[in-house]
CHARMM internal coordinates of N, CA and C (Angstrom, degrees):
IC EDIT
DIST 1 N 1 CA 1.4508
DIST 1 CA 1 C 1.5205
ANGL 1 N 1 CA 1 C 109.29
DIST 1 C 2 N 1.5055
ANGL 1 CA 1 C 2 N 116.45
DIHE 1 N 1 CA 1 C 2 N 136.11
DIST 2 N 2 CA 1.5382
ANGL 1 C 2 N 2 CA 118.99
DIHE 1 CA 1 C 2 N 2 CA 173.51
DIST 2 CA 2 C 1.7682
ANGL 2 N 2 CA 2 C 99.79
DIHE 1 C 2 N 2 CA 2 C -86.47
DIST 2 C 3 N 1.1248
ANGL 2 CA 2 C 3 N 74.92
DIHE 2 N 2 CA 2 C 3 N 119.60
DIST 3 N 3 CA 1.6784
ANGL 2 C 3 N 3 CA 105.07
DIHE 2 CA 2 C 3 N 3 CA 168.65
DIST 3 CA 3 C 1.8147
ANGL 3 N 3 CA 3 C 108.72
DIHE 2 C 3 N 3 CA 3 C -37.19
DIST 3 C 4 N 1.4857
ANGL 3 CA 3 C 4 N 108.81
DIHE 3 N 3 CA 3 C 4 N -62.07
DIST 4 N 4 CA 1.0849
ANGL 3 C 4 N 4 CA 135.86
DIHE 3 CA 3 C 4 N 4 CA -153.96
DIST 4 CA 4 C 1.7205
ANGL 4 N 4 CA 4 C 112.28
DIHE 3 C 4 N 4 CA 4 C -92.84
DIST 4 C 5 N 1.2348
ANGL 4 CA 4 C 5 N 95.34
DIHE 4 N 4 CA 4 C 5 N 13.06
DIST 5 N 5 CA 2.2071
ANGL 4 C 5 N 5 CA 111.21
DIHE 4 CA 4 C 5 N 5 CA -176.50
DIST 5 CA 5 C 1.1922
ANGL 5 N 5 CA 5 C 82.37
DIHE 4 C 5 N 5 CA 5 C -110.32
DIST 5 C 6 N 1.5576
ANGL 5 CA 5 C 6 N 129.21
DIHE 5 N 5 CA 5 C 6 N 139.51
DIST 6 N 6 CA 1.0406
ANGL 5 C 6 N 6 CA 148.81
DIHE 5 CA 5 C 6 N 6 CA 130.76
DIST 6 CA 6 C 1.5622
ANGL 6 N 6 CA 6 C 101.72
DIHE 5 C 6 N 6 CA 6 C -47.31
DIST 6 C 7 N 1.2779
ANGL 6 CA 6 C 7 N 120.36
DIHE 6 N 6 CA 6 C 7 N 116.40
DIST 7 N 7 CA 1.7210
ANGL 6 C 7 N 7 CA 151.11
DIHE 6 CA 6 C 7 N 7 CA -179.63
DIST 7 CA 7 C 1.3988
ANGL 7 N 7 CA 7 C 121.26
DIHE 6 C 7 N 7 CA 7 C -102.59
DIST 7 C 8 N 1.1542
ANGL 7 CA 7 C 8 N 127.31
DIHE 7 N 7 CA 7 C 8 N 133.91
DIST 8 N 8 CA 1.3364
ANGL 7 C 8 N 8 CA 130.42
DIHE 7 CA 7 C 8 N 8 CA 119.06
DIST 8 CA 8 C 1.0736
ANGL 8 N 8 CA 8 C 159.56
DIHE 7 C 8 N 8 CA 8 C 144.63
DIST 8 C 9 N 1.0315
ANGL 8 CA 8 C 9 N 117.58
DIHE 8 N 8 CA 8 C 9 N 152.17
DIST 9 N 9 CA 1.2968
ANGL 8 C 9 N 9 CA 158.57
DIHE 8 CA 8 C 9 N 9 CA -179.95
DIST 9 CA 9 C 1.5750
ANGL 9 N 9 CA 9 C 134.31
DIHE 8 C 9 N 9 CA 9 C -1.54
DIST 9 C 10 N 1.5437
ANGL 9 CA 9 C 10 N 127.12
DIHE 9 N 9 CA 9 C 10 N 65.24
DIST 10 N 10 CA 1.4100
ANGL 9 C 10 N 10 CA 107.66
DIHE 9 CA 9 C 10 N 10 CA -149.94
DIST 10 CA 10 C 1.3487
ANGL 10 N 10 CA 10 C 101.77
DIHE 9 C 10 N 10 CA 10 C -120.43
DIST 10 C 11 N 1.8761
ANGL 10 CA 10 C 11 N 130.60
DIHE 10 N 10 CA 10 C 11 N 118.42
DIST 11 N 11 CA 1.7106
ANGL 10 C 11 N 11 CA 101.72
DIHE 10 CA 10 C 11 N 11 CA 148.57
DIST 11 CA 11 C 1.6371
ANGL 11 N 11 CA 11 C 92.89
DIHE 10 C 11 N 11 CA 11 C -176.00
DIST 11 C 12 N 1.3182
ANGL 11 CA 11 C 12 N 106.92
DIHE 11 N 11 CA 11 C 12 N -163.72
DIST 12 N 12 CA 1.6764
ANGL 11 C 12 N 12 CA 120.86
DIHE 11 CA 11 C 12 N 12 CA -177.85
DIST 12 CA 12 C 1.4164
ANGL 12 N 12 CA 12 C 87.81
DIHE 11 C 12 N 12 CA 12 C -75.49
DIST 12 C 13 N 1.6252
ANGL 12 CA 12 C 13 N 92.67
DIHE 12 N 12 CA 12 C 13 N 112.98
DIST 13 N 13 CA 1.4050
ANGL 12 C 13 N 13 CA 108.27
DIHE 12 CA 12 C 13 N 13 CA 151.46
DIST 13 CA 13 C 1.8241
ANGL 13 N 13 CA 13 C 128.79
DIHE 12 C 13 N 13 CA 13 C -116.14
DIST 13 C 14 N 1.0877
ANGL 13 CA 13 C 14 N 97.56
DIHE 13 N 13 CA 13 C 14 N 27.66
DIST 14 N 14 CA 1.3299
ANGL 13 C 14 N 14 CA 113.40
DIHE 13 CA 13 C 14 N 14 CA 165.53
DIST 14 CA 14 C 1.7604
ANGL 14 N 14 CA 14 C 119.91
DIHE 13 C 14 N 14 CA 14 C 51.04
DIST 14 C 15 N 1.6718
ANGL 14 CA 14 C 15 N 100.81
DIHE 14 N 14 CA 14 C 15 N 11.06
DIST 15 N 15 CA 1.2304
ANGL 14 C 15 N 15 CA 103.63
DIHE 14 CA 14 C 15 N 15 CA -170.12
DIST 15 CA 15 C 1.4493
ANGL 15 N 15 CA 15 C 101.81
DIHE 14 C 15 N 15 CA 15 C -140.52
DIST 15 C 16 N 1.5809
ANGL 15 CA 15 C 16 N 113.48
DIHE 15 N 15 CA 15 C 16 N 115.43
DIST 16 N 16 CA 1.5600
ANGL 15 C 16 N 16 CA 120.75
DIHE 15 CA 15 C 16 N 16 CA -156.10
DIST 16 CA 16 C 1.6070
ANGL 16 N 16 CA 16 C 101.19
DIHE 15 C 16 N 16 CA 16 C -89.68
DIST 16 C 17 N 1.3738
ANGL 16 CA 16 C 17 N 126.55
DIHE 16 N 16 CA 16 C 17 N 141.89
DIST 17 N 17 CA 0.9432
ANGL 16 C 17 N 17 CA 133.79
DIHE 16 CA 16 C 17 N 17 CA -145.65
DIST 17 CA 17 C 1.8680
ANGL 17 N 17 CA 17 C 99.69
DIHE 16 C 17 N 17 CA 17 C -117.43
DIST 17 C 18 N 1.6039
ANGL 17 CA 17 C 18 N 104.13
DIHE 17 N 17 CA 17 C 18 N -12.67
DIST 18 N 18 CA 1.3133
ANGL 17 C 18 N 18 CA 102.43
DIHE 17 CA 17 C 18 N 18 CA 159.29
DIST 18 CA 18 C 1.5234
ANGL 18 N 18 CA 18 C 141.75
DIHE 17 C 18 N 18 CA 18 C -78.74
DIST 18 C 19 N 1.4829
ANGL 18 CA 18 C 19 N 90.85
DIHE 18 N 18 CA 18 C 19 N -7.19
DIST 19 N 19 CA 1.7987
ANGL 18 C 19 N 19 CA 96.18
DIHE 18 CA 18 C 19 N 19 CA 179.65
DIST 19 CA 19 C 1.6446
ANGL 19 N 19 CA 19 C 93.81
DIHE 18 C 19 N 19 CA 19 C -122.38
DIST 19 C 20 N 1.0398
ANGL 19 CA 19 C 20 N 119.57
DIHE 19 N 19 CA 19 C 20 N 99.29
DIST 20 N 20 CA 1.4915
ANGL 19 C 20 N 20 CA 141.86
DIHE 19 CA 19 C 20 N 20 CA 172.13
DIST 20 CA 20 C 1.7424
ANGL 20 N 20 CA 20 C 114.81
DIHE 19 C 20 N 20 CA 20 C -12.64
DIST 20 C 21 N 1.0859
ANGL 20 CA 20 C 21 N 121.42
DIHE 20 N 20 CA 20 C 21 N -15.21
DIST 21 N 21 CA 1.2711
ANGL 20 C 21 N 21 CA 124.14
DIHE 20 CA 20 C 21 N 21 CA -176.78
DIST 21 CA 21 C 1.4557
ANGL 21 N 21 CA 21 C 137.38
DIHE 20 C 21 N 21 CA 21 C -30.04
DIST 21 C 22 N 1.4636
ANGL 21 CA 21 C 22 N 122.48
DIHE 21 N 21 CA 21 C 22 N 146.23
DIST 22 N 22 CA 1.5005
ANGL 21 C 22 N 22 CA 124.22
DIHE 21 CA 21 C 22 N 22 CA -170.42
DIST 22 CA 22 C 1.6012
ANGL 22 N 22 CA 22 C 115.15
DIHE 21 C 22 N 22 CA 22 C -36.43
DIST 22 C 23 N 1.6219
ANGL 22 CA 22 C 23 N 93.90
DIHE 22 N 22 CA 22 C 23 N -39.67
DIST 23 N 23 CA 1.8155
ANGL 22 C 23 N 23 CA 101.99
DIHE 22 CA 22 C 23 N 23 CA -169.65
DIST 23 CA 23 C 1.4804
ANGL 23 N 23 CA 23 C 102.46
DIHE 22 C 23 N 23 CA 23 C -55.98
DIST 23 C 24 N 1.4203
ANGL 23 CA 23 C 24 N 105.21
DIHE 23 N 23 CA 23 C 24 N -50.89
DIST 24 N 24 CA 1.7098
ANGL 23 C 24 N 24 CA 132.10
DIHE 23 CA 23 C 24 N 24 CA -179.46
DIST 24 CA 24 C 1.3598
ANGL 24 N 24 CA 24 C 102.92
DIHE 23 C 24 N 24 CA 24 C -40.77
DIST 24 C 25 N 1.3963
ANGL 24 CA 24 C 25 N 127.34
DIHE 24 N 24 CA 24 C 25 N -71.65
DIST 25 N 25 CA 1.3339
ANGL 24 C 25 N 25 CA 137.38
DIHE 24 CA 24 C 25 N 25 CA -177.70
DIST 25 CA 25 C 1.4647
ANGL 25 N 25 CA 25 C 111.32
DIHE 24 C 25 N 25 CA 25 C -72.77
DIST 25 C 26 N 1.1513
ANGL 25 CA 25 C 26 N 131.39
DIHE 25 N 25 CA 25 C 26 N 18.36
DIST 26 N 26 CA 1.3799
ANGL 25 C 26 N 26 CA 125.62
DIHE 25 CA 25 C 26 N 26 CA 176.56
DIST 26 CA 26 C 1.5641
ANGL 26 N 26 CA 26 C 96.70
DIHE 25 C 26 N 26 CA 26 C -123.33
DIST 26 C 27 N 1.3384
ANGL 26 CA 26 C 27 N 121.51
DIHE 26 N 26 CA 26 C 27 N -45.39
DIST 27 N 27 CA 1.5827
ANGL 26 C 27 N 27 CA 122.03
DIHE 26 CA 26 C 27 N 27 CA -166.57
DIST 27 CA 27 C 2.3687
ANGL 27 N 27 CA 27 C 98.88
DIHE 26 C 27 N 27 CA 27 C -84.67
DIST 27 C 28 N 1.4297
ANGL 27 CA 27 C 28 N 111.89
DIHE 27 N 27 CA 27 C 28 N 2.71
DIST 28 N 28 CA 1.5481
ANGL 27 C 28 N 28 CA 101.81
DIHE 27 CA 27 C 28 N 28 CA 174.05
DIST 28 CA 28 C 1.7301
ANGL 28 N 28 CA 28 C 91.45
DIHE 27 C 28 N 28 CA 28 C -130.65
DIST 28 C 29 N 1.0001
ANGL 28 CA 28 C 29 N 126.63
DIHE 28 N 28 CA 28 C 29 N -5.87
DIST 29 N 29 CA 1.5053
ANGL 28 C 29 N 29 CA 121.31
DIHE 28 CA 28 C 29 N 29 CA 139.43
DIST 29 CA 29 C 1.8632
ANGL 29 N 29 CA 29 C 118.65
DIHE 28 C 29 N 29 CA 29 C -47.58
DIST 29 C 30 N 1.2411
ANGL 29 CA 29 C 30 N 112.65
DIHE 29 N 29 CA 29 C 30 N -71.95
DIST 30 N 30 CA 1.1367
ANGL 29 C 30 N 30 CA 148.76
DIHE 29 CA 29 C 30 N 30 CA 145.76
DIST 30 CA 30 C 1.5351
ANGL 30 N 30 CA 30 C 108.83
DIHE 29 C 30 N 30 CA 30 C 0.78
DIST 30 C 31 N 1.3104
ANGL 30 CA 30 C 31 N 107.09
DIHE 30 N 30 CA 30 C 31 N -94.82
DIST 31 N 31 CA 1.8672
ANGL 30 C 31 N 31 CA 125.20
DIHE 30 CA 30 C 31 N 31 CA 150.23
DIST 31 CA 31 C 1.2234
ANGL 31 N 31 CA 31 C 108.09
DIHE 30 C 31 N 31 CA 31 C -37.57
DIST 31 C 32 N 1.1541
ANGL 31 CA 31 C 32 N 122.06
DIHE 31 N 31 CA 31 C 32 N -51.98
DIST 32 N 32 CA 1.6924
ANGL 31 C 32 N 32 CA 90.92
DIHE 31 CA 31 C 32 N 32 CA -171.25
DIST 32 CA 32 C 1.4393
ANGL 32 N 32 CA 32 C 129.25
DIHE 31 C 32 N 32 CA 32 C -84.06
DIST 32 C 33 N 1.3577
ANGL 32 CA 32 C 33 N 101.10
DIHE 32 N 32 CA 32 C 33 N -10.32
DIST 33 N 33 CA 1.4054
ANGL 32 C 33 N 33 CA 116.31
DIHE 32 CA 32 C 33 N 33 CA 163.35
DIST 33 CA 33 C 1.5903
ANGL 33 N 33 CA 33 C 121.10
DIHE 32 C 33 N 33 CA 33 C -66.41
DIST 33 C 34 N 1.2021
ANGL 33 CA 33 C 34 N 108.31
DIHE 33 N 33 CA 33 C 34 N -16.61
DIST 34 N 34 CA 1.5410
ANGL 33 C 34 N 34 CA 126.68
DIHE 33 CA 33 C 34 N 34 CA -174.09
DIST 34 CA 34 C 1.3097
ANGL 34 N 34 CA 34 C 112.14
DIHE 33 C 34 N 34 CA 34 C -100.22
DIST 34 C 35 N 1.8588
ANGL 34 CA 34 C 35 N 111.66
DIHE 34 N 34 CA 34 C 35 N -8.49
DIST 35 N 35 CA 1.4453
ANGL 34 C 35 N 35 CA 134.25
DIHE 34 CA 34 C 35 N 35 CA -176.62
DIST 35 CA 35 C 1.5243
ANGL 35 N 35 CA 35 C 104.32
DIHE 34 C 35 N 35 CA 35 C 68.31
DIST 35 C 36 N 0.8841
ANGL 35 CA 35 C 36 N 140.40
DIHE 35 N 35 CA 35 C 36 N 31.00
DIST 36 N 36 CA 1.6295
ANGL 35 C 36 N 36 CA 159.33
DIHE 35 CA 35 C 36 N 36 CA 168.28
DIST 36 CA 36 C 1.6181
ANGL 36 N 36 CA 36 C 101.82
DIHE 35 C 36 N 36 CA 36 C -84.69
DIST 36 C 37 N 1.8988
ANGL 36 CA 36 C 37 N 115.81
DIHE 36 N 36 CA 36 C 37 N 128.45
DIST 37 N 37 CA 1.3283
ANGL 36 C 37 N 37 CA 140.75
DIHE 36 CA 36 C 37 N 37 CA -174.34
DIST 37 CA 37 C 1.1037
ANGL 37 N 37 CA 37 C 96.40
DIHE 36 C 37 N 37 CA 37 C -103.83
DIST 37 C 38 N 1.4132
ANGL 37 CA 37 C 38 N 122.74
DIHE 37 N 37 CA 37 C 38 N 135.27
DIST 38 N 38 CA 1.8681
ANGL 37 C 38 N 38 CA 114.22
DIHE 37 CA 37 C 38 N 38 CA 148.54
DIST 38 CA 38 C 1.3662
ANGL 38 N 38 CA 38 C 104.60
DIHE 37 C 38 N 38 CA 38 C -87.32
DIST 38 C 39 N 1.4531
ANGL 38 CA 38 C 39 N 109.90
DIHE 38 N 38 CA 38 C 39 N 128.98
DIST 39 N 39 CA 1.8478
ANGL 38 C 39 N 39 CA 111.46
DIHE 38 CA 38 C 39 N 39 CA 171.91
DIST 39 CA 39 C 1.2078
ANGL 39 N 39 CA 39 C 121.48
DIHE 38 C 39 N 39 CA 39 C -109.45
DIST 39 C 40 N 1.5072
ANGL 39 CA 39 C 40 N 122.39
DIHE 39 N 39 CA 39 C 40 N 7.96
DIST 40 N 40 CA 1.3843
ANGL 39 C 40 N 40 CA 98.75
DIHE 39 CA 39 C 40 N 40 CA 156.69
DIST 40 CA 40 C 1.8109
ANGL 40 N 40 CA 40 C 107.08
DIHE 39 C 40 N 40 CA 40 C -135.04
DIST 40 C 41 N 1.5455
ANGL 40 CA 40 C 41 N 104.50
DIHE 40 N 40 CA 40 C 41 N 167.36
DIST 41 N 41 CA 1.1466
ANGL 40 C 41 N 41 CA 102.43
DIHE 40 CA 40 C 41 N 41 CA -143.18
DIST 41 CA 41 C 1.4750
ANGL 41 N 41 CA 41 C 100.04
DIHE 40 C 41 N 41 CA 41 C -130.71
DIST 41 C 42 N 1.2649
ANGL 41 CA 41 C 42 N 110.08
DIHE 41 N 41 CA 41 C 42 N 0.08
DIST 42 N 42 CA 2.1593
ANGL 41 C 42 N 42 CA 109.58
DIHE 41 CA 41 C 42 N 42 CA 177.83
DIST 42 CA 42 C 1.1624
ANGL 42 N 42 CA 42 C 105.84
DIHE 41 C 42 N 42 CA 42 C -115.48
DIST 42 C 43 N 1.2659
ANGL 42 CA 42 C 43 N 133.14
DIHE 42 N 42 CA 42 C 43 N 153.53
DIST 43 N 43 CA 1.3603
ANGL 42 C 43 N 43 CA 153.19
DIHE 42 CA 42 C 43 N 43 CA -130.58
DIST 43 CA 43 C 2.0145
ANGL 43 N 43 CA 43 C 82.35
DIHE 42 C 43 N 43 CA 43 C -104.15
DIST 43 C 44 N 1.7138
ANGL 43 CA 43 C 44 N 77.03
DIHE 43 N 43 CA 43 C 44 N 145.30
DIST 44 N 44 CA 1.7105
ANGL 43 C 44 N 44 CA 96.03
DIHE 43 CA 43 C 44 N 44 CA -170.45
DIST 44 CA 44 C 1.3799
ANGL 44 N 44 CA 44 C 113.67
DIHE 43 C 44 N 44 CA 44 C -121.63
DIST 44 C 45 N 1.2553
ANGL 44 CA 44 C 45 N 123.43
DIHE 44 N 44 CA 44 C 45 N 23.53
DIST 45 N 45 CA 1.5605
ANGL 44 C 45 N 45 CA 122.94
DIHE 44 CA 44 C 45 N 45 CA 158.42
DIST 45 CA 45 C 1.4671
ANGL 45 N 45 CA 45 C 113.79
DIHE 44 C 45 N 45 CA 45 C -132.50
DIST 45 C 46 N 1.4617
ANGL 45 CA 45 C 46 N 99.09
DIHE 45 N 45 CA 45 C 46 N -174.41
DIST 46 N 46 CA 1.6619
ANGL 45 C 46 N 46 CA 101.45
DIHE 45 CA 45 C 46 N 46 CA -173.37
DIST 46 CA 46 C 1.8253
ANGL 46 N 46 CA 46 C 111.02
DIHE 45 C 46 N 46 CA 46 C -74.58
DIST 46 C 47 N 1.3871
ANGL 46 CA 46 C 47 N 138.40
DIHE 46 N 46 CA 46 C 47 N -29.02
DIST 47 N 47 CA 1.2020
ANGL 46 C 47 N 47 CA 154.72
DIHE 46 CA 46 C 47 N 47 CA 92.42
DIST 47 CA 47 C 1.2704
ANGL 47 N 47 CA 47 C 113.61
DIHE 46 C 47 N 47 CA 47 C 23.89
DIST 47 C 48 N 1.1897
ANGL 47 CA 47 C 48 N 110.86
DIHE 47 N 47 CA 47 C 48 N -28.89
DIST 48 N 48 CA 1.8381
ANGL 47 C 48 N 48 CA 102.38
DIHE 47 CA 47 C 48 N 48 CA -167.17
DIST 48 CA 48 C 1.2508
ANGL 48 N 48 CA 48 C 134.56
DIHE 47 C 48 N 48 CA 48 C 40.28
DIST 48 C 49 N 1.4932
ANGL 48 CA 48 C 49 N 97.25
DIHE 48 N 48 CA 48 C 49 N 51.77
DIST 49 N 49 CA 1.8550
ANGL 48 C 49 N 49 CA 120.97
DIHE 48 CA 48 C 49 N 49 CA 174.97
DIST 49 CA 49 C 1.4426
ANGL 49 N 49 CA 49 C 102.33
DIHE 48 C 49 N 49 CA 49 C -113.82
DIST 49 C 50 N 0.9969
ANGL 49 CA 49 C 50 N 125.50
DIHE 49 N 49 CA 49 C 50 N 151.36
DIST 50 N 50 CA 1.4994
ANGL 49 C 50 N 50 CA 137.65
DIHE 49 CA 49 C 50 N 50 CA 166.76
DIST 50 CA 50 C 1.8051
ANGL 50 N 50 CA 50 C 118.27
DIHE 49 C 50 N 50 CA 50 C -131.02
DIST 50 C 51 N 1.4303
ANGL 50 CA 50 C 51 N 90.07
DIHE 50 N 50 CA 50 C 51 N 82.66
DIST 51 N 51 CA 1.1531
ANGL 50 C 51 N 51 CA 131.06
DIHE 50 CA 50 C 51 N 51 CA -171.11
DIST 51 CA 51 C 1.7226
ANGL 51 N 51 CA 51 C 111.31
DIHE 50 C 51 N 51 CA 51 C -97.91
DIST 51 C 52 N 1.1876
ANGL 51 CA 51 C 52 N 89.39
DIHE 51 N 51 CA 51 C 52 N -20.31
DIST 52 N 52 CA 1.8156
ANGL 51 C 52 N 52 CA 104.46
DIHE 51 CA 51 C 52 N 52 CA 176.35
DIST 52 CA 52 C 1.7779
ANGL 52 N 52 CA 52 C 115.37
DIHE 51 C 52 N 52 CA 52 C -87.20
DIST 52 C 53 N 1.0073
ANGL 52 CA 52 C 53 N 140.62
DIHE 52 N 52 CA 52 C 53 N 94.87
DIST 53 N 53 CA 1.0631
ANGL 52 C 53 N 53 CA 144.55
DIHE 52 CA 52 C 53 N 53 CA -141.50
DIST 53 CA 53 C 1.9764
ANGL 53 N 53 CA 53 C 111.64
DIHE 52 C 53 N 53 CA 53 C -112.17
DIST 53 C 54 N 1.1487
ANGL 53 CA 53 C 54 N 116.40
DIHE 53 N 53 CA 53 C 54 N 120.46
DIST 54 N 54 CA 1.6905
ANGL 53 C 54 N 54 CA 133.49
DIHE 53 CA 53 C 54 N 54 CA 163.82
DIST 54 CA 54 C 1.3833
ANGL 54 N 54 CA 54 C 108.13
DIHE 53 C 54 N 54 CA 54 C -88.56
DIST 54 C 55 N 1.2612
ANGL 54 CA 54 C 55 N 123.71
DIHE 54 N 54 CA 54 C 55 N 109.24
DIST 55 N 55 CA 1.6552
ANGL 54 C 55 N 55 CA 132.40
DIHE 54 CA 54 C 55 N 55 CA 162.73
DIST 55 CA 55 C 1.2198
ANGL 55 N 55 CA 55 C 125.90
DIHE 54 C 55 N 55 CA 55 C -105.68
DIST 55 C 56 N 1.1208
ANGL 55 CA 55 C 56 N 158.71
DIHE 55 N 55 CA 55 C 56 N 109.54
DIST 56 N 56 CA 1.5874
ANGL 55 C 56 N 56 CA 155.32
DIHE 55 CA 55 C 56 N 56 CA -154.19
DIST 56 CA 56 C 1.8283
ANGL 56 N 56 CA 56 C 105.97
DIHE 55 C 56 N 56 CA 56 C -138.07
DIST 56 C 57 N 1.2314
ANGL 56 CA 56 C 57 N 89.12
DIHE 56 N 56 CA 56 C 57 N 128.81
DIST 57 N 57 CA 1.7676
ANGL 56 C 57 N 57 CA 92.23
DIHE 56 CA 56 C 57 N 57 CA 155.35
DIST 57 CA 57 C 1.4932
ANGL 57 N 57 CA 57 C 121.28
DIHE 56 C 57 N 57 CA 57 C -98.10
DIST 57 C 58 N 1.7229
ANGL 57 CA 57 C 58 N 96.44
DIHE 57 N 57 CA 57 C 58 N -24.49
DIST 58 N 58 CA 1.6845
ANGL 57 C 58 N 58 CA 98.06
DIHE 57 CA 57 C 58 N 58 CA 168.86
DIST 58 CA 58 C 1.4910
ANGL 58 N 58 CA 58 C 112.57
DIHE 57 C 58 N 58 CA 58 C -47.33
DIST 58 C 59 N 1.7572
ANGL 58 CA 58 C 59 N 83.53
DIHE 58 N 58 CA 58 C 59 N 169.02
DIST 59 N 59 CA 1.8769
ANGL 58 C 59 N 59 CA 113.20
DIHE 58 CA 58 C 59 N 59 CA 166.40
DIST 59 CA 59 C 1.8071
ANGL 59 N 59 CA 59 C 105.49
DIHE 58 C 59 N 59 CA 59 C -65.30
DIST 59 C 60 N 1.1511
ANGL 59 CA 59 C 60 N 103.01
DIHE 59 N 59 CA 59 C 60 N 91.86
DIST 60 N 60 CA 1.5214
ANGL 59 C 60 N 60 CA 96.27
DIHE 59 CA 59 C 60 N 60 CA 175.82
DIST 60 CA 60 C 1.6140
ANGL 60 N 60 CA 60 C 128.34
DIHE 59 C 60 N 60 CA 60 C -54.50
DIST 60 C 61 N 1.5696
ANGL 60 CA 60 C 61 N 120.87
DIHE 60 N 60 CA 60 C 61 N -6.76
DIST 61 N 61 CA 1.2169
ANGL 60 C 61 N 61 CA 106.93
DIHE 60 CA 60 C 61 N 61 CA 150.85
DIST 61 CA 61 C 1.3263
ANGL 61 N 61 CA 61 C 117.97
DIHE 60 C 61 N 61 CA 61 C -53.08
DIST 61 C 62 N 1.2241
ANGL 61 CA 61 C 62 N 133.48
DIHE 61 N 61 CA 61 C 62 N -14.49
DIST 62 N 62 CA 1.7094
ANGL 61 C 62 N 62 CA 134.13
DIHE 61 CA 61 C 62 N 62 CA -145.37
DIST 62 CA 62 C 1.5381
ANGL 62 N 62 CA 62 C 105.58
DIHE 61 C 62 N 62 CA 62 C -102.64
DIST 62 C 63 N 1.7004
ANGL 62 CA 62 C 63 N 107.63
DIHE 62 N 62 CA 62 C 63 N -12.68
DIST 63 N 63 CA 1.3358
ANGL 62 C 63 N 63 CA 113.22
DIHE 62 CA 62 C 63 N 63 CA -169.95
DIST 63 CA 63 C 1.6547
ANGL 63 N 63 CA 63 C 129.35
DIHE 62 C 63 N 63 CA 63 C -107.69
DIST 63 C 64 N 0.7217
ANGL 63 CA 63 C 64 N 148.57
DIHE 63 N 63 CA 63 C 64 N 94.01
DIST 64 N 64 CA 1.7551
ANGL 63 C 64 N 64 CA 153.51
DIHE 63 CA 63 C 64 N 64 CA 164.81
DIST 64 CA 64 C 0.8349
ANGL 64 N 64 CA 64 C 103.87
DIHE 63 C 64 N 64 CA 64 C -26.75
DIST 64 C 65 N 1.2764
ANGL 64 CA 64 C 65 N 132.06
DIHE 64 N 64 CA 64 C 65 N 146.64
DIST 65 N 65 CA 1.6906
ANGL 64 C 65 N 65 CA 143.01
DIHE 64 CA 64 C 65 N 65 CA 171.45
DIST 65 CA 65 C 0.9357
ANGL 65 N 65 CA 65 C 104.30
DIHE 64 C 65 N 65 CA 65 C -144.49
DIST 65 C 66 N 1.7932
ANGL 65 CA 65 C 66 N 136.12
DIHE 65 N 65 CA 65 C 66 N 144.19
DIST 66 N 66 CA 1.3734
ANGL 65 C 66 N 66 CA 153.31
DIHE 65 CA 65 C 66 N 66 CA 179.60
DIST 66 CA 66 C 1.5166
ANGL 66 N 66 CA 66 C 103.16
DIHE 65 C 66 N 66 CA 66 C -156.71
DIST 66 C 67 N 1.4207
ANGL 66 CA 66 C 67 N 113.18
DIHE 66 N 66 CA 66 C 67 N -170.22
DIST 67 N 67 CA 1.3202
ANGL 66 C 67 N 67 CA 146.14
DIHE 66 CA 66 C 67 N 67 CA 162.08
DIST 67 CA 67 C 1.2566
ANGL 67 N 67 CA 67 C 100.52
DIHE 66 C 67 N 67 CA 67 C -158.82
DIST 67 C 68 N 1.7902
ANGL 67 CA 67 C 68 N 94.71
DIHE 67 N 67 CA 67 C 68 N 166.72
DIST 68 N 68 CA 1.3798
ANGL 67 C 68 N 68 CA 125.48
DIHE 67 CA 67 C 68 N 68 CA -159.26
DIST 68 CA 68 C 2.0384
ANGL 68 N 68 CA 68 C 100.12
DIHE 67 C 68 N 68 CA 68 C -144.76
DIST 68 C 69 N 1.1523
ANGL 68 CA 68 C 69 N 114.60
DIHE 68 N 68 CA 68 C 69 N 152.24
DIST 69 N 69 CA 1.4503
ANGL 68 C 69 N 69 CA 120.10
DIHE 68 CA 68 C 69 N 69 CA 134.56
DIST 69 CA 69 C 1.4235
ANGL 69 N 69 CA 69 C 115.47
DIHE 68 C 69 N 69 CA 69 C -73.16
DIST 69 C 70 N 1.2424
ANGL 69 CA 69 C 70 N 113.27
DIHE 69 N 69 CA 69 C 70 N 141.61
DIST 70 N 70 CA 1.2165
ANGL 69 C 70 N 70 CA 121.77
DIHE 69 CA 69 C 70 N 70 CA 164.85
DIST 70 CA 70 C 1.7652
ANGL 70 N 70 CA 70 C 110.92
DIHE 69 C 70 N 70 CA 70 C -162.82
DIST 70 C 71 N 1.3050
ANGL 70 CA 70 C 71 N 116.45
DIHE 70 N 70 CA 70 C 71 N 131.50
DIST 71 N 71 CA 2.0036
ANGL 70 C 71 N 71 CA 124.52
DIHE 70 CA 70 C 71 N 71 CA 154.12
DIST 71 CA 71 C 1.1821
ANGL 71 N 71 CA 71 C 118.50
DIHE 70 C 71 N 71 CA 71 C -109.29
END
COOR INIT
IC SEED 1 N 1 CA 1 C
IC BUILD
């Protein structure tokens, strides 16, 4: 990854970001070493896991954030 490209990063990453876990702390260890933000922060299934993941190297003023329904 170029450091220096505005990035990013979106999809099922199978690793929920609400229960603190090793996977959790290894894959935003990971990112942040890569200078990668997670920007959103509420749970993205019906389940209420947020397993669906936003990564950015951009200036996060620069970025919009929403959700949607979707099957």
């Amino acid at each position: 990854m170029l450091q220096n490209v505005p990035t990013i990063i979106i999809g099922d990453f199978n690793v929920d970001i609400l229960t603190k876990t090793c996977q959790f702390t290894t894959l935003h260890n990971f990112m942040n070493t890569q200078k990668f933000k997670l920007l959103f922060f509420e749970y993205t299934t019906i389940k209420k896991t947020h397993i669906d993941h936003i990564w950015t190297n951009a200036p996060t003023q620069q970025c919009h954030l929403g959700s949607t329904q979707a099957y």
